[in-house]
N, C-alpha and C positions, 0 to 999 in steps of 0.2 A: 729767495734773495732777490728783492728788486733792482738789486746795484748792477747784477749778470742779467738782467732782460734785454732781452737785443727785439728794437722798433723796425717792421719790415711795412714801407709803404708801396701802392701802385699810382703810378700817375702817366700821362699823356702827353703830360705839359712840361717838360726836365729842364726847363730855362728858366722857371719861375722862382723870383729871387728869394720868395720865404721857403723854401725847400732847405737851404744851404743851415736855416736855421731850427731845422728840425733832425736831419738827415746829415752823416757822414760820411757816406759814398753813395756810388749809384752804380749796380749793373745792367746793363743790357740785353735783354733774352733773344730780342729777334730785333730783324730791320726794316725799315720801310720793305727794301729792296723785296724780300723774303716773304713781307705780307701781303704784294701784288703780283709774286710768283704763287703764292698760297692762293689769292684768291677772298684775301679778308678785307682788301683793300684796292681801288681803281687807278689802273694807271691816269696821268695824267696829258694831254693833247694841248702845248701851250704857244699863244699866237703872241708875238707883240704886235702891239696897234700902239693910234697915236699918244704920245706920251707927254703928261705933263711937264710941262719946263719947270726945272726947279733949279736951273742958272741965278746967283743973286740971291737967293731966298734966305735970312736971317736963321740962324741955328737959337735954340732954347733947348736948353739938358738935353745935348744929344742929337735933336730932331730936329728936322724944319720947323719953324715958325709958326701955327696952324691958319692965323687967318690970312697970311699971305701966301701960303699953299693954298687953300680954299678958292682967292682971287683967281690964280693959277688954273685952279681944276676949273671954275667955270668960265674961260676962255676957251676950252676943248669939249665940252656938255655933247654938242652935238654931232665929234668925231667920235664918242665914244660910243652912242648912240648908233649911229651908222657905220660904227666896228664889230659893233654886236650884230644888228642885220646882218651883215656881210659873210662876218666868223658861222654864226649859227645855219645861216642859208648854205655857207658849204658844205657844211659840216654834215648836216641832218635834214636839209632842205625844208628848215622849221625853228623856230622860236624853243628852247628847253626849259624846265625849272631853273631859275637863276638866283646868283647872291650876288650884288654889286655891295660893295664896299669904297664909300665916297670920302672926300678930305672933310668933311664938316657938313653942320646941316642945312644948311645954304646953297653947300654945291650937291647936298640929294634932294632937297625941294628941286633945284635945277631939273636934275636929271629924271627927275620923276614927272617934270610938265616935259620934257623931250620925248620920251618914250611914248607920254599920253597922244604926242602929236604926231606916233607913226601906229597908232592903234592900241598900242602894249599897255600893260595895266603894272604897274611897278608902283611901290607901297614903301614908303619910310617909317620908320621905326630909329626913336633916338631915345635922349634922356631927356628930353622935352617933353616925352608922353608918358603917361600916367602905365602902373603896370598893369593894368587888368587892360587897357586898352592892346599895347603890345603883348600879351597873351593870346588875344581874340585874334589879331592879325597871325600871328603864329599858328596859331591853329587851327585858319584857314588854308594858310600858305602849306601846311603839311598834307593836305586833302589830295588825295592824285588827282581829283576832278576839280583844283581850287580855281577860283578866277582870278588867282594873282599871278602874274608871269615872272614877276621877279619880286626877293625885297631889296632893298638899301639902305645901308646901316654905317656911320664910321668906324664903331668898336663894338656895338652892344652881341655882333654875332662872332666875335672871333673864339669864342671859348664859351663851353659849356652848351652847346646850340646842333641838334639830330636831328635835321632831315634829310633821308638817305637816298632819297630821287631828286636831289642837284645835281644836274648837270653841267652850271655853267657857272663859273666865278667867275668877276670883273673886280678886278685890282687897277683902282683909280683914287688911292690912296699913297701915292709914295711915303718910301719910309727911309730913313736913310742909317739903321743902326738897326732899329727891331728886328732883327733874325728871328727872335721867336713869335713876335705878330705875325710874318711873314706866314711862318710853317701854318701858324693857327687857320688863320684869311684861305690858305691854300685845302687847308685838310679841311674846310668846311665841306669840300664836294668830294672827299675822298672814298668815301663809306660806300658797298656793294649795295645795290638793290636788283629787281630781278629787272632784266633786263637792259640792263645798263654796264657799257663795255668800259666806258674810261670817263673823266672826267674833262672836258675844255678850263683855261686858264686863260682869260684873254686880258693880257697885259697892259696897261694904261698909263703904267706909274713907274716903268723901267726897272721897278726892284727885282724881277728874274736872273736877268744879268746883273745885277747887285751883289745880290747873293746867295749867285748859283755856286761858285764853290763851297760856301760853306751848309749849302743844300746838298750839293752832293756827296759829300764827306756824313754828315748825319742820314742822308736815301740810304748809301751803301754800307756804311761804318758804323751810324746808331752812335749813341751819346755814351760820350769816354770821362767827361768831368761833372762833376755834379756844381760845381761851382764855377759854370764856363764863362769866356769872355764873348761870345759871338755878341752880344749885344750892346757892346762898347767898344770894341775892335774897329780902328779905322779901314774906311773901304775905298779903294780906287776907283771911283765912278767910270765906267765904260766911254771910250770916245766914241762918237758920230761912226769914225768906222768897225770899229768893234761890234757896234749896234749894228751896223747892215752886214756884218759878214756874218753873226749869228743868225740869221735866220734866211729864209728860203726867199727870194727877193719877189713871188710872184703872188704866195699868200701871205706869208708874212711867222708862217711853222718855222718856230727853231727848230734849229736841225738836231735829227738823232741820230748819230752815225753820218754816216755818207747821203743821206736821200730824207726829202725830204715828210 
């Protein structure tokens, strides 16, 4: 009796809007929280650095405007660039596998002659490149011994994209609604590999304080609606002081607990 079959799916990704049209509920087995107590997943070590302005910026479905975010982000190229030095040298006293995630490819051509000019070898990949060409870089960049120190992407790496010795995310993308690009952007560097304790997040785009509560509610709680609003939900953008009392004011570690 095909009328009594009941469809059981797995997915990653519980925000994604064709779900709601396949599927009637969702449960939850486990939590982030649970799977970096377990051990399946890296915690995360998240800096804010300097942040694009996105005062002014025209809204389209939801989102900023993309080519006057873009303007935006490459006003900052080189603080983001020398946020990186800074986070990475504290951090590990070294440059890590990285994923920069930029407003457009404009502002990762940017970021990719900035990097060239403090040594670093950072590689774009967009929808401008052909796929066999973005496969080749990809499967370079997975090599433990690659010669690529980072790539830089707008969207093509936020889903569906394994490699499990990233260290370091740069979120220089603001977003001002996508909670689920968010989680995606973040969990690129979340995966264990051997030797690797946590992952760095180094903030460029202000979306942590964005939306960190509705980060932490899905960290610790895991997904209650199958057909949620977190990604139309209007957000209170953080004031000036909100921004500096979240984090440690000498590196720039939001705080966890008391200390930083």
């Amino acid at each position: 009796n095909w009328s009594a079959m009941r469809v059981i799916g797995l997915t990653a990704t519980p925000f994604h809007p064709e779900l709601g049209k396949h599927f009637s509920s969702i449960t939850n087995v486990i939590t982030m929280d649970q799977l970096v107590k377990d051990k399946h997943l890296v915690p995360f070590r998240v800096f804010a650095a300097t942040e694009i302005n996105t005062q002014g910026v025209k809204v389209t479905a939801g989102e900023w405007q993309k080519d006057e975010l873009e303007t935006r982000g490459l006003q900052i190229v080189g603080d983001v660039v020398a946020d990186y030095v800074r986070i990475s040298n504290q951090v590990w006293g070294e440059q890590r596998k990285t994923i920069c995630f930029s407003s457009g490819v404009a502002h990762g051509q940017e970021l990719v002659n900035r990097f060239a000019s403090v040594g670093l070898n950072f590689v774009q990949i967009s929808y401008k490149d052909d796929e066999e060409y973005k496969q080749e870089v990809i499967k370079e960049f997975a090599k433990p011994d690659t010669s690529i120190h980072g790539l830089i992407s707008s969207d093509i790496l936020t889903r569906g994209f394994d490699v499990t010795d990233v260290e370091h995310i740069i979120l220089a993308r603001p977003l001002r609604k996508s909670f689920s690009t968010h989680v995606q952007m973040c969990g690129r560097g979340a995966r264990t590999h051997a030797g690797k304790n946590f992952c760095v997040i180094q903030d460029n785009s202000g979306n942590w304080l964005r939306f960190l509560d509705s980060w932490d509610d899905l960290y610790h709680n895991g997904t209650k609606w199958l057909r949620s609003d977190e990604d139309i939900k209007q957000r209170k953008e953080p004031t000036k002081y909100e921004k500096e009392k979240a984090k440690c004011p000498k590196c720039g570690h939001f705080w966890s607990g008391s200390t930083c």
